[in-house]
C-alpha positions in Angstrom: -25.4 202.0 163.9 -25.3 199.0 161.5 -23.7 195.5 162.7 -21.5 196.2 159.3 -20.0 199.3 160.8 -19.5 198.2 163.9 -17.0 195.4 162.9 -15.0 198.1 160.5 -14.5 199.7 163.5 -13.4 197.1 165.8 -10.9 196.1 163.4 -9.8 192.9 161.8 -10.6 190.0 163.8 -6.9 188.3 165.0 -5.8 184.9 163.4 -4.4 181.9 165.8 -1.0 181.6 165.5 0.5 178.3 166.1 2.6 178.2 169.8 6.7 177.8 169.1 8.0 175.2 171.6 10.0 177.1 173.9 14.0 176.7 173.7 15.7 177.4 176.5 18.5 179.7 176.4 22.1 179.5 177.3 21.6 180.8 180.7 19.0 178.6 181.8 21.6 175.9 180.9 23.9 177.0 182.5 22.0 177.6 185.6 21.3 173.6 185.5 24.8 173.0 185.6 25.8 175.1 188.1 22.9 173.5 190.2 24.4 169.8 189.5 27.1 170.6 190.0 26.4 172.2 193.7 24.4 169.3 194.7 27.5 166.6 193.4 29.8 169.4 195.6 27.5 169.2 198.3 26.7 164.9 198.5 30.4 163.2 197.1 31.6 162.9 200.3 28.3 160.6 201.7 28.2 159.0 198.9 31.8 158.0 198.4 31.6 157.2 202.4 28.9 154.8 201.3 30.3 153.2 198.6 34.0 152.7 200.5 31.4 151.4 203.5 29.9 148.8 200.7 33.3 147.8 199.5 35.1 147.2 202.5 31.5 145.0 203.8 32.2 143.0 200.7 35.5 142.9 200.9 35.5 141.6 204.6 32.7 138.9 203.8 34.9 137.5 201.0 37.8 137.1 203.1 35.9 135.9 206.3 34.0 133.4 204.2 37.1 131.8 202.3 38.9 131.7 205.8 36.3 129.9 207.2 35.6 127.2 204.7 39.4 126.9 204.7 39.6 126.0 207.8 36.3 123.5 207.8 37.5 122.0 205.3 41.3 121.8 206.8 39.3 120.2 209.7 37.3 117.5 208.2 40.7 116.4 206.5 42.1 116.1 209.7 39.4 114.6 211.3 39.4 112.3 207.4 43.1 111.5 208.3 42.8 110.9 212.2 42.5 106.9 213.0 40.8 105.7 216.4 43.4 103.6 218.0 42.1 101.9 221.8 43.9 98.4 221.0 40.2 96.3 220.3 39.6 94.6 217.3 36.7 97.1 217.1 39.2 99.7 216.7 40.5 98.2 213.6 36.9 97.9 212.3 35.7 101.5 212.9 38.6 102.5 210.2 36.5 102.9 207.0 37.6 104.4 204.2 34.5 105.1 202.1 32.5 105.7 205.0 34.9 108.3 206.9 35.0 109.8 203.3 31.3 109.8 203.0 31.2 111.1 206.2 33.9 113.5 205.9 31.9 115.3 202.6 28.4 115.4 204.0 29.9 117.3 207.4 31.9 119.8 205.9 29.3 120.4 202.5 26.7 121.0 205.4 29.2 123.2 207.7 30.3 125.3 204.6 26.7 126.1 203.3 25.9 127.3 206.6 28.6 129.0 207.3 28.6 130.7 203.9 24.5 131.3 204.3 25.6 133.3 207.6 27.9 135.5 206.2 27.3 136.3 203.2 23.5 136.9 204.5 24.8 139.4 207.5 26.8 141.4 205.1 23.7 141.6 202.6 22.1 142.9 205.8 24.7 145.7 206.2 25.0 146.7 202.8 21.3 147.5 202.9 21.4 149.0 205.9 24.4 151.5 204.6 21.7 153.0 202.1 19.6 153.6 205.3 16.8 151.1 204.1 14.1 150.1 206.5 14.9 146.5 206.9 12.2 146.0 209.4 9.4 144.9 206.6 12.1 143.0 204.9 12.9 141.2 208.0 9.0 140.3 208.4 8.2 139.7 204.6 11.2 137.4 204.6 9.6 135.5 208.6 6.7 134.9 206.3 8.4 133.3 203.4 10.3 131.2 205.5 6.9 130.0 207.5 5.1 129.4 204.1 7.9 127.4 202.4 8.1 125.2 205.7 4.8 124.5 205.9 5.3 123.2 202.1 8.5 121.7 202.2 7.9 120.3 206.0 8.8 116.5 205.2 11.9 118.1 202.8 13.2 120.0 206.0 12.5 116.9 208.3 15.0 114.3 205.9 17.6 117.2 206.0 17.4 117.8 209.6 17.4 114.2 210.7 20.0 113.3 207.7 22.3 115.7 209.5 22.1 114.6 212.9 22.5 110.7 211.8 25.7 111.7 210.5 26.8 113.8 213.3 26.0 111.3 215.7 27.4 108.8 213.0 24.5 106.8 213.8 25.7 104.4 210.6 28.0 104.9 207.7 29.1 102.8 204.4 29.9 99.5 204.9 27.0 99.2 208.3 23.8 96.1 208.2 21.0 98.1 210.0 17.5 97.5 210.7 15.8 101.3 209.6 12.2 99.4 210.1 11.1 100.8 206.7 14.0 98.0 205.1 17.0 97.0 206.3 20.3 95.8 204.9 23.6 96.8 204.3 24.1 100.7 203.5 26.1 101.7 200.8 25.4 105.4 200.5 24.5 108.3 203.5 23.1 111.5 202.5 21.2 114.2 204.3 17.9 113.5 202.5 17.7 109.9 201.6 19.6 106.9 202.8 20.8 103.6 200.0 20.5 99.8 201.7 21.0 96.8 200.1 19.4 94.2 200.7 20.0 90.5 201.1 18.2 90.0 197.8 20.4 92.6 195.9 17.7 94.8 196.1 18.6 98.7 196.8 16.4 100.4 199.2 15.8 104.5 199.1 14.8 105.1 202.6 14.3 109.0 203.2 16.0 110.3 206.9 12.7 111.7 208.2 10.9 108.3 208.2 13.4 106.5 210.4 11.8 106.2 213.5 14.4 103.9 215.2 17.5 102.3 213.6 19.4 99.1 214.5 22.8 99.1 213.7 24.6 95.6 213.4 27.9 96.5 212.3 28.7 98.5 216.3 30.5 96.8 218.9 30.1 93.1 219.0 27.3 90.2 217.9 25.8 87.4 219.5 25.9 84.3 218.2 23.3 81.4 219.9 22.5 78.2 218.9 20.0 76.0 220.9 20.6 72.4 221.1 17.4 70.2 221.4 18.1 66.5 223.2 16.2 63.7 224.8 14.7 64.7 228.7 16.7 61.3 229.6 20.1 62.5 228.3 23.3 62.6 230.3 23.4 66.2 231.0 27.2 65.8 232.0 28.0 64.1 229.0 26.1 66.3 226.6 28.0 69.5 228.1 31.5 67.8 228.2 30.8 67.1 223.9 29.9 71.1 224.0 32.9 71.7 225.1 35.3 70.0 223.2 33.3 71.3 220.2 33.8 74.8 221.4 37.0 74.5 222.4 38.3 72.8 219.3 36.5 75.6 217.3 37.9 78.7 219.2 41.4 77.3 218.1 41.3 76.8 214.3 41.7 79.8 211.4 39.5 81.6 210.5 37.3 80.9 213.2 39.6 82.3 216.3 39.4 85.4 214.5 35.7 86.1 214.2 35.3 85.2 217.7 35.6 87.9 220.4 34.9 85.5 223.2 34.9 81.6 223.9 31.9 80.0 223.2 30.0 78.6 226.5 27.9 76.4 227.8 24.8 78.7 229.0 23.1 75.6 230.4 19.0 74.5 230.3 17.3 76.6 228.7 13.9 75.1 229.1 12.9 71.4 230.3 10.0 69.9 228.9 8.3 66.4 229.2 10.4 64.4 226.3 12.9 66.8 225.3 15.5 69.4 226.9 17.5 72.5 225.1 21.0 73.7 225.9 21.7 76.9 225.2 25.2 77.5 223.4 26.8 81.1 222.7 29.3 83.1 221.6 30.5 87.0 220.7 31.6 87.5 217.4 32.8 90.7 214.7 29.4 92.1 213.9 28.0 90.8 210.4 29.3 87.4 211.4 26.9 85.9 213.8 24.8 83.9 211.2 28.3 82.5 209.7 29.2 81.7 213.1 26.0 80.1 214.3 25.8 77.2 210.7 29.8 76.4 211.6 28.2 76.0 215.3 25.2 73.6 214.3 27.6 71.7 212.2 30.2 70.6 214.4 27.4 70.0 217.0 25.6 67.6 215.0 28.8 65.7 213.9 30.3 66.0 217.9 26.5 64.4 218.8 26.9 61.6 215.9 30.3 60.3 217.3 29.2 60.1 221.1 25.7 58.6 219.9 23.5 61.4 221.4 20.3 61.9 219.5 19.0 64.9 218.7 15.1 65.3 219.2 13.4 65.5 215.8 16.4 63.7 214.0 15.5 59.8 213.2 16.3 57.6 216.2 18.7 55.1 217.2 17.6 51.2 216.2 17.1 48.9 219.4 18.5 46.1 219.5 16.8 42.6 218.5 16.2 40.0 221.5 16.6 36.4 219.8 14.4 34.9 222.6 11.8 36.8 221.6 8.3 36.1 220.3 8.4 37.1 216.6 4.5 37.5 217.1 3.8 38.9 220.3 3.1 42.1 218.6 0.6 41.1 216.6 -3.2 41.3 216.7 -5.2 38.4 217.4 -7.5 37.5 214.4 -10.8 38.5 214.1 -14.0 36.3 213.6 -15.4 38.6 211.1 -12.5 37.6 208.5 -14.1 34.5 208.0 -17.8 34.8 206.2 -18.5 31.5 207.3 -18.3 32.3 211.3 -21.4 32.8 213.3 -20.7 36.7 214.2 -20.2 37.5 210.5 -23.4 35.9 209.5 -24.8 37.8 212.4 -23.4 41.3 211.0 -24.8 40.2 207.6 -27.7 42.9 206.1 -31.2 41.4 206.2 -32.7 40.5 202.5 -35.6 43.1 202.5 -39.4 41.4 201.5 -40.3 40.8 199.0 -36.8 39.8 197.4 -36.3 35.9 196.5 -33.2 34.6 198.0 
């Protein structure tokens, strides 16, 4: 049999019809919906338990947190308002009005954040802990983010850290001289990173918390004022000390200066004896900040006290002696010398030899 007739017998060869995209009917649809609808029947009441359990964490964290920055902030008013009384002048002094306010801001901004950082941190814990998240790599992801960013930040965390413990120990405030050891001078900002002095040129010093090794507050308590009080080693030591007093007593009595003293000025005594000269030491409390003012008034009286009783003070000009009329007008003066006259023997004798050679 020919190739010819076999493919008349097998019939026409099929044509490739193109695939219709396949529609799906009305029951399929339907069975979708009924499915949906099964699983929304089946899971509403977890996931309106979840959503009431989100809404009521939410709910709680708002109210705790306005609560408790009500009552810091209810609390640093009162502590803002509340005046330390104990009957001392340094009583009086402590009552600062920009620097309790200062003061006042930086503790309560510092207790809020945390306090808010807490809560609101704790409830974003429990939220995701309602969707039944694993919060253990969250927990670990977020231990490493916190090492890395303190290990880059380390000298931002140490100013904040030690800015807040300055203030909380009130170490100084507005209106204090300290000595920081970077600078020192009068402060007239505190904030937990960086610390503004000015000092006694005008000029305003940005010293940052963490670099504050030690810090000398002058402004605390009381001052010392000292003044030391150089005389001749054959001075009447009874006299000098009775003109000390009546200096110091005289001083202690008259405005403004009773006031800035917090303790009569005395005598100390000798401080040191040397061969031609002695020194008294004279001192004195005062309000802090008003040593120095203290100490010039001091000098001054001192040196006008010691010109009226005619007591010298070593490195001052000194007192003229008085003029003997029988005596020798020149017994203090040389004898004079052969060589001034060229004529004498000895300077003819100490005359240079004509070299040879030379005519006279």
């Amino acid at each position: 049999m020919s190739l010819s007739a076999v493919l008349l017998a097998a019939g026409p060869s099929p044509s490739p019809s193109p695939t219709a995209p396949a529609v799906p009917s009305l029951e399929d649809a339907q069975e979708s919906a009924t499915n949906a609808a099964s699983w929304i029947e089946q899971n509403w009441s977890t996931w309106l338990a979840i959503g009431l359990r989100v809404l009521l964490i939410l709910v709680i964290a708002a109210v705790l947190r306005f609560v408790v920055r009500r009552a810091i902030t209810k609390l640093i008013d009162r502590m803002n308002r509340s005046v330390p009384v104990d009957g001392s002048p340094l009583g009086g002094l402590l009552v600062n009005v920009e620097r309790r306010r200062q003061r006042s801001q930086a503790i309560g901004s510092v207790l809020r954040s945390v306090a808010s950082f807490l809560i609101l941190g704790t409830a974003a814990l429990m939220i995701l802990g309602t969707f039944q998240i694993n919060l253990a790599p969250l927990l670990a992801s977020a231990g490493v983010a916190g090492v890395a960013i303190g290990f880059g930040a380390r000298n931002l965390v140490t100013d904040f850290l030690s800015g807040v413990f300055m203030i909380l120990e009130d170490q100084y405030g507005v209106g204090d001289s300290i000595d920081a050891g970077v600078a020192a001078g009068e402060v007239i900002e505190v904030g937990l990173r960086v610390t503004k002095l000015r000092g006694d040129n005008g000029e305003i010093w940005y010293v940052r918390n963490g670099e504050v090794k030690r810090i000398g507050n002058l402004s605390q308590g009381w001052a010392t004022a000292g003044v030391d009080v150089t005389v001749r080693s054959d001075e009447d030591l009874d006299k000098v000390k009775r003109t000390l007093n009546e200096v110091a007593e005289k001083m202690s009595k008259e405005e403004p200066w009773n006031e800035l003293l917090w303790g009569p000025i005395e005598v100390l005594g000798l401080d040191s004896v040397l061969l031609d000269s002695m020194v008294v030491r004279v001192s004195a409390k005062t309000m802090p900040g008003k040593a120095l003012t203290v100490e010039r008034e001091l000098r001054w009286r001192i040196k006008h006290a010691f010109d009226a009783a005619s007591i010298p003070i070593v490195g001052g000009p000194a007192l003229p002696a008085e003029a003997d009329p029988d005596a020798d007008p020149t017994a203090g003066m040389a004898a004079p010398s052969a060589y001034s006259n060229t004529a004498s023997p000895q300077a003819q004798a100490a005359t240079p030899l004509t070299p040879p050679g030379v005519a006279k």
